[in-house]
C-alpha positions in Angstrom: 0.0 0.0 0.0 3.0 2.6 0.8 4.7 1.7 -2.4 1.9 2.2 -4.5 0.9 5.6 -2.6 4.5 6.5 -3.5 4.4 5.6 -6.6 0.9 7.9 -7.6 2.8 10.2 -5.5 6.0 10.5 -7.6 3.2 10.4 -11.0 1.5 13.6 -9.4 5.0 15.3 -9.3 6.4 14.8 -12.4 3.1 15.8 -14.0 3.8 19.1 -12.1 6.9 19.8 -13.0 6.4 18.8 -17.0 3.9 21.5 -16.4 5.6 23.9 -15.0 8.7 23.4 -17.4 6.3 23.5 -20.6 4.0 26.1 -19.7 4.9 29.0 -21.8 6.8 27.5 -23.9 5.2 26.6 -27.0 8.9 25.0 -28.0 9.4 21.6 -27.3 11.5 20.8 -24.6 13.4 18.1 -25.1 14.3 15.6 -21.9 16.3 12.6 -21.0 14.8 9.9 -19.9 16.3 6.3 -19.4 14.2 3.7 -20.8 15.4 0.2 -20.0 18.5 1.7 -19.1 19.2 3.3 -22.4 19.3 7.1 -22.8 16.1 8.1 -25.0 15.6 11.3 -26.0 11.5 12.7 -25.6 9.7 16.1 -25.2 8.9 16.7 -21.7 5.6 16.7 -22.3 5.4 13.0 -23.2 3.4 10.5 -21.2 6.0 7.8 -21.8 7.3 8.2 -18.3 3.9 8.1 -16.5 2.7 5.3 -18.6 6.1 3.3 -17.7 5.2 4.1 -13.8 1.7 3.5 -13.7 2.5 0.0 -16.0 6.2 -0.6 -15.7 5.9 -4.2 -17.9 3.4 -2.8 -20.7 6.4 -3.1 -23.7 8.2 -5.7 -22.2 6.8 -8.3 -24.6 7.7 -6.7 -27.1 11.1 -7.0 -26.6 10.4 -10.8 -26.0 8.9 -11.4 -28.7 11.6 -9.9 -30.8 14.2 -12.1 -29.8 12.5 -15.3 -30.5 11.4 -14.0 -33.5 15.1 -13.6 -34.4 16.3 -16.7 -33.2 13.3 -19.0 -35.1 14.5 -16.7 -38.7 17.5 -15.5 -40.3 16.4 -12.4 -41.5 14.0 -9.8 -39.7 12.9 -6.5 -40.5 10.6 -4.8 -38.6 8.2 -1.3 -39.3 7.1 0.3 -37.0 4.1 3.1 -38.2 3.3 5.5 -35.9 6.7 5.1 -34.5 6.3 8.3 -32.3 9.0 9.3 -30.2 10.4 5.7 -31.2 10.4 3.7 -27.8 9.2 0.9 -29.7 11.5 0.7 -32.1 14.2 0.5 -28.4 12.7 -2.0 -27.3 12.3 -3.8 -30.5 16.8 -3.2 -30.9 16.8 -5.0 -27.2 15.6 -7.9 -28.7 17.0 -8.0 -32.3 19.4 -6.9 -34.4 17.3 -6.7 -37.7 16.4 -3.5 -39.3 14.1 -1.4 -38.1 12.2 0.7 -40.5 10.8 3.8 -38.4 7.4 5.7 -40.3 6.0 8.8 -38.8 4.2 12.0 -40.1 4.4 14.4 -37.6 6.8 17.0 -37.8 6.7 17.2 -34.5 9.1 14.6 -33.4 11.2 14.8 -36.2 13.8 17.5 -33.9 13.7 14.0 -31.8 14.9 11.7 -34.4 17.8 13.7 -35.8 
């Protein structure tokens, strides 16, 4: 019970201070954040770091599922559409080596991506 009051805790003040360091700013800015360990680059106002808090195992299959997919083919490629800020395609590198072919439209994570 303490860990999980802790934990909505720690939610409500990052919300805060995303808020308070995107307020009038209609720029992105652009964060750090360590996702499985890696550094990953997002705008601050992303939800990934709630999301990964509130559901810390939701793209861990993914990763999974990418390795035994590698290890039952010799060749994998995989798209991701809608790749977003591009966590998936992290997570999808953790678990394979194949190409990874990245598609999305909006401009505004392309200052992300390059």
């Amino acid at each position: 019970a303490n860990e999980s009051l802790s934990k909505r805790i720690l939610i409500k003040l990052m919300n805060v201070a995303w808020k308070v360091l995107t307020l009038h700013n209609d720029n992105p800015v652009i964060v750090t954040y360590l996702l499985n360990g890696k550094p990953f680059y997002i705008n601050a106002k992303h939800a990934l770091p709630e999301m990964k808090l509130k559901w810390p195992y939701y793209d861990t299959s993914l990763t999974e599922i990418a390795c035994f997919i590698e290890s039952s083919f010799d060749h994998v490629i995989a798209i991701d559409i809608g790749a977003n800020i591009g966590d998936t395609a992290l997570n999808l590198r953790m678990g394979c080596s194949g190409k990874i072919l990245c598609i999305e439209p909006s401009k505004n994570f392309y200052e992300i991506y390059v």
